[in-house]
N, C-alpha and C positions, 0 to 999 in steps of 0.2 A: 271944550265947553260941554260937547254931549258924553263927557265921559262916564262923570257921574251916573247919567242917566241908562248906558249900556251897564256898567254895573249892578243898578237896583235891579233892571230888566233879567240880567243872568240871575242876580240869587233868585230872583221871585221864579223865575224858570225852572231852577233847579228845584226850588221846593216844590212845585207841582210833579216834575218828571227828571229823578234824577241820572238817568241815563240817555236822557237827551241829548247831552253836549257831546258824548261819547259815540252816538250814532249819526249823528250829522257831521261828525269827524269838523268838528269845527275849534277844536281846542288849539291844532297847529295855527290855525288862523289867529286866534287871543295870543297866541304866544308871539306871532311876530308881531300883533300889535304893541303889545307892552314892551319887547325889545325895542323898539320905535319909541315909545312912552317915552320910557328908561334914559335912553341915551337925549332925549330934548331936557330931559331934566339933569341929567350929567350936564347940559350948556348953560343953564341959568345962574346967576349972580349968587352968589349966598351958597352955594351947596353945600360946602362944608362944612357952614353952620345951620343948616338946615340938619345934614345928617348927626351932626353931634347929640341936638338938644335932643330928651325924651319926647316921647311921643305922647305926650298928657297934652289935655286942653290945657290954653290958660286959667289960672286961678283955681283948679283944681286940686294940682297937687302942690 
């Protein structure tokens, strides 16, 4: 649920100080979170067609 929110948090980061995430050496850390991500969402119902469909809103395209 706070994912989103760690997300908006890194970009708005980065655009103030984009060498930030590179000196707090905290990138190995986001990587093993999203490997973590990743593979919960490798368990969920539908992945296959999750990963099939484009990636458009609905009604868009």
């Amino acid at each position: 649920v706070l994912l989103p929110e760690l997300i908006v948090s890194i970009v708005l980061l980065l655009t103030r100080d984009a060498g930030l995430m590179q000196e707090t050496g905290s990138i190995p850390l986001l990587a093993a979170l999203l490997e973590h991500v990743d593979r919960f969402n490798h368990l969920s119902p539908g992945m296959e067609r999750d990963d099939n469909e484009d990636l458009a809103w609905p009604g868009l395209m």
